[in-house]
TIPA-931842 format. One record per atom (N, C-alpha, C, O): x, y, z; atom name. Coordinates in Angstrom, 3 decimals, decimal comma. Layout:
// residues N
((X Y Z) CA)
...
// end
This chain:
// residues 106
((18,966 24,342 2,332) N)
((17,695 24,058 2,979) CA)
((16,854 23,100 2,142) C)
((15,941 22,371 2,532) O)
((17,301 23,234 1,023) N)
((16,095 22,096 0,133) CA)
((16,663 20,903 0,045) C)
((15,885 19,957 -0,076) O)
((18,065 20,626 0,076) N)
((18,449 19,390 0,296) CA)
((17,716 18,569 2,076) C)
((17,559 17,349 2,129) O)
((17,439 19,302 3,078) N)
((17,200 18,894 4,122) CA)
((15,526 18,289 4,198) C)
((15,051 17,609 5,108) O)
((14,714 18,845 2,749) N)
((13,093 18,699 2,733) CA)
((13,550 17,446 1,641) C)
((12,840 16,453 1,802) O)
((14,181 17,351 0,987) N)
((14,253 16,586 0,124) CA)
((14,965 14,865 0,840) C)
((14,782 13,759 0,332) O)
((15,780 15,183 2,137) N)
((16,255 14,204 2,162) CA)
((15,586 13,033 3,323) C)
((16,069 11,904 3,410) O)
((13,842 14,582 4,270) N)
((13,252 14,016 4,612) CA)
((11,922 13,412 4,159) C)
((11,179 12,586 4,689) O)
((11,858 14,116 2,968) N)
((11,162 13,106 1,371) CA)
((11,275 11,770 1,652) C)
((10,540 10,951 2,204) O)
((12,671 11,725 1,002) N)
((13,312 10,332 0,988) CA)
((13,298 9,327 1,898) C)
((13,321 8,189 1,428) O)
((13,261 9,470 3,296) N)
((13,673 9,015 4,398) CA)
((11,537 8,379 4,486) C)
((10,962 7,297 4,602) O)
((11,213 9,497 4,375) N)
((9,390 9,255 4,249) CA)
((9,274 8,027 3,465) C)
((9,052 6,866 3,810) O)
((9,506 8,635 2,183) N)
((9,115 7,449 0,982) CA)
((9,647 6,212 1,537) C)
((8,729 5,482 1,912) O)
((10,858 5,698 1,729) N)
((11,700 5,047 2,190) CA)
((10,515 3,816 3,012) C)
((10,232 2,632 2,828) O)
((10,052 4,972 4,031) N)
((9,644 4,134 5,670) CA)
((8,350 3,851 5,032) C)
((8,103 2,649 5,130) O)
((7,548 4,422 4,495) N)
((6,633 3,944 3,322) CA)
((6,333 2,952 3,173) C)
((5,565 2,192 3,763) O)
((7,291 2,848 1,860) N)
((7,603 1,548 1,239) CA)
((7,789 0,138 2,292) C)
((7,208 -0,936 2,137) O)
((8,611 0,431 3,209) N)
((8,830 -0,392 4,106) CA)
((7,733 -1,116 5,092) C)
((7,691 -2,284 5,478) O)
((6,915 -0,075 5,346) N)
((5,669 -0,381 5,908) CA)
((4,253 -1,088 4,436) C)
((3,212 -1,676 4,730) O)
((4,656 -0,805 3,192) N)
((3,702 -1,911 2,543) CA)
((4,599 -3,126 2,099) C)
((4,007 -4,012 1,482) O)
((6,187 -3,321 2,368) N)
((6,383 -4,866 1,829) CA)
((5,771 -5,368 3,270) C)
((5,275 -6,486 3,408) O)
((5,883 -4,254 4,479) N)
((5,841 -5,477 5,919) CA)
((4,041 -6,079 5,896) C)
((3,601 -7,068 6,484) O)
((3,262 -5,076 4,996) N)
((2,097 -5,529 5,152) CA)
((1,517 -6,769 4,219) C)
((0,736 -7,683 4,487) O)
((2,500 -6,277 2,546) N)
((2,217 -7,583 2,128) CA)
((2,953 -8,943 2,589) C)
((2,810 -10,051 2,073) O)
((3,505 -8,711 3,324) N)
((4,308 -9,906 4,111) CA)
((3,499 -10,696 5,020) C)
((3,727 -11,856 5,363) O)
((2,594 -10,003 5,353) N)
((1,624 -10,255 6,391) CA)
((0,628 -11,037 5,847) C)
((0,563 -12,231 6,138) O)
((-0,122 -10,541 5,126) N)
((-0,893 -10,903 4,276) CA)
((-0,737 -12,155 3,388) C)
((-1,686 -12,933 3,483) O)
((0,022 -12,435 2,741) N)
((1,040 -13,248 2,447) CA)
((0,874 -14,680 3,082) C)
((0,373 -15,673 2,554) O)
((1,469 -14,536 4,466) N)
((1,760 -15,440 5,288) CA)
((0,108 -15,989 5,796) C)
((-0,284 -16,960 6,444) O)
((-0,461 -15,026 5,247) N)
((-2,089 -15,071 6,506) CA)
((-2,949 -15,741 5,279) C)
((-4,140 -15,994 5,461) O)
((-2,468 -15,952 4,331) N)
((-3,039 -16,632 3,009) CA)
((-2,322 -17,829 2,820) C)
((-2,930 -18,591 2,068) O)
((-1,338 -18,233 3,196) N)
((-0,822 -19,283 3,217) CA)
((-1,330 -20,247 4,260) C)
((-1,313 -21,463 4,066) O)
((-1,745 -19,741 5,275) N)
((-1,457 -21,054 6,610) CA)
((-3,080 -21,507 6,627) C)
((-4,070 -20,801 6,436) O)
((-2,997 -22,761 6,887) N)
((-4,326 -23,115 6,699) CA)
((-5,416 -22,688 7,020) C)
((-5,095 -21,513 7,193) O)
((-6,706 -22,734 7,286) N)
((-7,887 -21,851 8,239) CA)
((-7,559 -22,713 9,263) C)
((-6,916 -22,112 10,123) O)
((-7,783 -24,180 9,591) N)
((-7,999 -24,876 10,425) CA)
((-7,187 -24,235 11,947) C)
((-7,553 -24,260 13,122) O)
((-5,983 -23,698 11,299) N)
((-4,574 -23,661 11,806) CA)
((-5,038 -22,040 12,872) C)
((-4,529 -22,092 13,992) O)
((-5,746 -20,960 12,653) N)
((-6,256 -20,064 13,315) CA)
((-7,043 -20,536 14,253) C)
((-6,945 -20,117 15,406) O)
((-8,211 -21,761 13,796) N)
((-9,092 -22,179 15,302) CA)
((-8,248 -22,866 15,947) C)
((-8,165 -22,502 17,120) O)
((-7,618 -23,666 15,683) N)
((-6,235 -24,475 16,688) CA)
((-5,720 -23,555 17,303) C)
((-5,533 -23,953 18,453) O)
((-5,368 -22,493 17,178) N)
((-4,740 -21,203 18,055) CA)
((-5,217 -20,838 18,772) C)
((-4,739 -20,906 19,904) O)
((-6,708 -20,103 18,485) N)
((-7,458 -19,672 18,978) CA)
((-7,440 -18,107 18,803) C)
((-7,357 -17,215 19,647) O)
((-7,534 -18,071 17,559) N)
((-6,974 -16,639 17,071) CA)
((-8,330 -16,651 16,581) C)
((-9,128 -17,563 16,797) O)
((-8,618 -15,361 15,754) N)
((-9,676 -15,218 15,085) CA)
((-9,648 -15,400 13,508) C)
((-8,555 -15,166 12,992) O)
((-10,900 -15,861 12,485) N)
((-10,561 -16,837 11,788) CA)
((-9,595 -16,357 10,797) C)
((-8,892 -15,398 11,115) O)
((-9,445 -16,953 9,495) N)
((-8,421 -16,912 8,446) CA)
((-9,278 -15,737 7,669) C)
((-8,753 -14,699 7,265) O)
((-10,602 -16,040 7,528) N)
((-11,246 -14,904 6,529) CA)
((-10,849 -13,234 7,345) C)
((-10,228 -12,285 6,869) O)
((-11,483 -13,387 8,689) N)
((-10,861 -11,959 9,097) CA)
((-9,735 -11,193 8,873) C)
((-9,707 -10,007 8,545) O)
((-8,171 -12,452 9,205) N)
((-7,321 -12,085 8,754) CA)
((-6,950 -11,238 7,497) C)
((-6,578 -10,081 7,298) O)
((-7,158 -12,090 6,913) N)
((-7,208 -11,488 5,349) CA)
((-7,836 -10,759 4,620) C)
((-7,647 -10,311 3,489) O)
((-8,792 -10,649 5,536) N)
((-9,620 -9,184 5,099) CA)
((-9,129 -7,831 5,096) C)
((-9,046 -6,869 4,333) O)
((-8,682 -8,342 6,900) N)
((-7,816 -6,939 7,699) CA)
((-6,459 -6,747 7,030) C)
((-5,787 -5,718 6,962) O)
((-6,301 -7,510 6,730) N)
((-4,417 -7,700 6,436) CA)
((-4,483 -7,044 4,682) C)
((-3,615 -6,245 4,329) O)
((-5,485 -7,443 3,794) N)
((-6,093 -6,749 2,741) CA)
((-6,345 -5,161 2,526) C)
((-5,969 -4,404 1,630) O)
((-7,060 -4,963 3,590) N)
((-7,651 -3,319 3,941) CA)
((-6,272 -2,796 4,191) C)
((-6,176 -1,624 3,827) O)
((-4,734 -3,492 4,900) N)
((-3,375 -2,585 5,354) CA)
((-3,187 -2,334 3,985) C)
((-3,326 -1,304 3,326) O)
((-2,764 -3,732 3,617) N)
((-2,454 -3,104 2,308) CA)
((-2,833 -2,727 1,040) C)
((-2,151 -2,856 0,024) O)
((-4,100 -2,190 1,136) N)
((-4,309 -0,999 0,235) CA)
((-4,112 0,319 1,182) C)
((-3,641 1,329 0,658) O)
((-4,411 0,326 2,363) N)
((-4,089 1,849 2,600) CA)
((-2,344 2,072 3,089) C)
((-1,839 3,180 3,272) O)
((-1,778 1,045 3,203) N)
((-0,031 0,970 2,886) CA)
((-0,034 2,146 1,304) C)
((0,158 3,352 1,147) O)
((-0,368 0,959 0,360) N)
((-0,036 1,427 -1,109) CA)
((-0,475 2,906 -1,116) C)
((0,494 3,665 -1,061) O)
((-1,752 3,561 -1,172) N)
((-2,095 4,323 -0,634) CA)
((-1,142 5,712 -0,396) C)
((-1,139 6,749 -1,059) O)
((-0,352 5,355 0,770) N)
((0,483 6,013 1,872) CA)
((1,548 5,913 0,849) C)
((1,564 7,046 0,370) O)
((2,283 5,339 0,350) N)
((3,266 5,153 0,150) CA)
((3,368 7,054 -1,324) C)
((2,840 7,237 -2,420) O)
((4,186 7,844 -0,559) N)
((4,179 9,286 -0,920) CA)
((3,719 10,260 0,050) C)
((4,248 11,372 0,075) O)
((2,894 9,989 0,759) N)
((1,979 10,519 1,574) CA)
((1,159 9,908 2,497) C)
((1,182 8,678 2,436) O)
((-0,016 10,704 3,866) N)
((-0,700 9,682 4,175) CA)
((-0,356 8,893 4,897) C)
((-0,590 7,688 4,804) O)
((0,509 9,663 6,085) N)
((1,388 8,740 7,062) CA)
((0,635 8,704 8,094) C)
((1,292 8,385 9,085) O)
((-0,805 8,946 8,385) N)
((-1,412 8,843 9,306) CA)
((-2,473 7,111 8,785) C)
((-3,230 6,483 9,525) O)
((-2,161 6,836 7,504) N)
((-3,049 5,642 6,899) CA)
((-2,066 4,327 7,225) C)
((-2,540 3,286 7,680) O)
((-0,612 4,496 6,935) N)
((0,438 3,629 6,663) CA)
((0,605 3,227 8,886) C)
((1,434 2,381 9,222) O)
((-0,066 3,788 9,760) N)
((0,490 3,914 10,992) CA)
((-0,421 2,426 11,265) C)
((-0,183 1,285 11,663) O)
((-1,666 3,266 10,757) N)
((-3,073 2,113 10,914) CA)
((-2,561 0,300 10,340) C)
((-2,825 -0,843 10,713) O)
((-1,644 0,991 9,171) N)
((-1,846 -0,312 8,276) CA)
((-0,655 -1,595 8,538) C)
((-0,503 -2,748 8,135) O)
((-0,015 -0,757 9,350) N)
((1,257 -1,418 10,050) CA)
((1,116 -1,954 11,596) C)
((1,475 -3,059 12,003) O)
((0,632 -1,121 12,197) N)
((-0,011 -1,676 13,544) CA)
((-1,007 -3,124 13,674) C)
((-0,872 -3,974 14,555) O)
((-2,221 -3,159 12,346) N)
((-2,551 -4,507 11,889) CA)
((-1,512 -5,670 11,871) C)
((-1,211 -6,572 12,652) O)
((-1,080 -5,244 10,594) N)
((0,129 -6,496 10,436) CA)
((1,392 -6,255 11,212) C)
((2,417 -6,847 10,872) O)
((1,390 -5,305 12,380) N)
((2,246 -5,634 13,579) CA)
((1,410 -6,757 14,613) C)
((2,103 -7,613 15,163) O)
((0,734 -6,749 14,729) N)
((-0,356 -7,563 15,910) CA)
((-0,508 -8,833 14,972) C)
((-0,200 -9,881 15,541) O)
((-0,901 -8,956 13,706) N)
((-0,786 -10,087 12,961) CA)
((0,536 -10,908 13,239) C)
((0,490 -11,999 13,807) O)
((1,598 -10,388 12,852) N)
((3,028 -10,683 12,750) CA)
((3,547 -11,068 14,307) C)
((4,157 -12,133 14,401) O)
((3,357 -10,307 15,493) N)
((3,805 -10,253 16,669) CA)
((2,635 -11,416 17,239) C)
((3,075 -12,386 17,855) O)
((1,417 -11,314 17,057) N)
((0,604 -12,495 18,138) CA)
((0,098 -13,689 17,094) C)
((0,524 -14,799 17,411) O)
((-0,480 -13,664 16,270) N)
((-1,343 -14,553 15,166) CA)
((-0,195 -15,151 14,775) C)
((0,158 -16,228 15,257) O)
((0,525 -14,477 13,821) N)
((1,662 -15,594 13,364) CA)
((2,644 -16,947 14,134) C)
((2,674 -18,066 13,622) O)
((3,344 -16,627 15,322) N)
((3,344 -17,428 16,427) CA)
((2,631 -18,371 16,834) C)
((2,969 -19,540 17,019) O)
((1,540 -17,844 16,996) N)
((0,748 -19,431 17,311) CA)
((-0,198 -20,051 15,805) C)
((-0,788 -21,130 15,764) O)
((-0,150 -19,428 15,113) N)
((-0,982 -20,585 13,641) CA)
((0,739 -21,264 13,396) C)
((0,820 -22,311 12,754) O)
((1,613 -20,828 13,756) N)
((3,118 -21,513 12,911) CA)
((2,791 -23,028 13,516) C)
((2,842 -24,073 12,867) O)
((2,424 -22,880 15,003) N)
((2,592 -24,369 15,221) CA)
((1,564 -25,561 15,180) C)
((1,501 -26,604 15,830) O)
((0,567 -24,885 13,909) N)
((0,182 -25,690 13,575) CA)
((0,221 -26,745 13,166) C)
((0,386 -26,476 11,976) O)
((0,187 -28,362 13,242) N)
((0,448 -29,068 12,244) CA)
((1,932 -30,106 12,379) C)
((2,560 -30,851 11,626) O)
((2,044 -29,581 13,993) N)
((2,843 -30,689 13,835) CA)
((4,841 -30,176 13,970) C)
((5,851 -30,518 13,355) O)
((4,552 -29,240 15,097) N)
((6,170 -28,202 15,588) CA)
((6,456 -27,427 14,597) C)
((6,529 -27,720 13,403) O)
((6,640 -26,289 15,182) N)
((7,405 -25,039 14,840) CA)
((8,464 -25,158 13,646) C)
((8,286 -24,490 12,627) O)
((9,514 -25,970 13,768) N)
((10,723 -25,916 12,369) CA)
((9,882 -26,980 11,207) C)
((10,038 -26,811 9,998) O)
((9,284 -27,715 11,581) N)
((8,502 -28,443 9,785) CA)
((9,389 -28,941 9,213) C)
((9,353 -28,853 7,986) O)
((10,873 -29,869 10,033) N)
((11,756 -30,524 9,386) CA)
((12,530 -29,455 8,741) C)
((13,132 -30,002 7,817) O)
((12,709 -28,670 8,757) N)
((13,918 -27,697 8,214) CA)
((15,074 -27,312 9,166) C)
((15,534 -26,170 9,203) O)
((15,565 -28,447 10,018) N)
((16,564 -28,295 10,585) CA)
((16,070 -28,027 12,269) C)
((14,987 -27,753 12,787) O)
((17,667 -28,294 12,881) N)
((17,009 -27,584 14,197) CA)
((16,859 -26,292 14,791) C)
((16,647 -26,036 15,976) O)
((17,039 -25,249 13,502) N)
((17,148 -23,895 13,850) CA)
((15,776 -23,238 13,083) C)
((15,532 -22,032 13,095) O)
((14,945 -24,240 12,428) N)
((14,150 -23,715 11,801) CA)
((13,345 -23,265 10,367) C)
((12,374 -23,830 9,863) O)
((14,046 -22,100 9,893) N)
((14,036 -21,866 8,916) CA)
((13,140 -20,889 8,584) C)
((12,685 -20,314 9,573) O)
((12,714 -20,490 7,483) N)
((11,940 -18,898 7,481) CA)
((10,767 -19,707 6,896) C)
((9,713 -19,142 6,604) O)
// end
C-alpha cells in the first residue's frame, strides 16, 4: 500500500514540475517577442503578459510538491498564452517560419 501513495507522489511531483517548465516556457517566449508585435495582433499588451505569465510562475514553483489547486491556475494562463497569444504575435514581422526553412522551426 505505500508503494501505491508513493508512486502517486511521484506521478504528482512529476505533473508539477511539468506544469512550471510549461509556464516558464511561456513566459519566456512572452519576453522575447517584441511589444509592438501584441498590438499588431491585437492581443493584450506585452507588460500584461508578463506580468500574468510571472504571477504562473511563481505559483507553478510554489505547487511544485503540493498545491495542485495553484499549479491548475498557473497552467491554464500559460495555456491561453501558448494556445491564443502565441499564434498570432509569431506572425509578427514578416511570416510565420522567419527563413528557417519551409517547415519552420521552433
Amino acid at each position: 500500500m505505500d508503494f501505491l501513495g508513493t508512486a502517486q507522489g511521484l506521478v504528482l511531483y512529476a505533473l508539477t514540475l511539468a506544469a512550471f517548465a510549461i509556464c516558464v516556457w511561456a513566459l519566456v517566449d512572452a519576453l522575447r517577442r517584441p511589444a509592438a508585435a501584441f498590438e499588431y495582433a491585437g492581443k493584450r499588451t506585452k507588460r500584461f503578459w508578463s506580468i500574468l505569465l510571472a504571477v504562473a510562475v511563481a505559483l507553478a514553483f510554489v505547487s511544485i510538491g503540493g498545491g495542485f489547486f495553484f499549479v491548475v491556475i498557473a497552467v491554464v494562463a500559460a495555456g491561453v498564452y501558448l494556445a491564443d497569444v502565441r499564434p498570432a504575435v509569431r506572425t509578427y514581422g514578416g511570416g510565420g517560419a522567419g527563413g528557417r526553412g519551409p517547415y519552420g522551426g521552433w
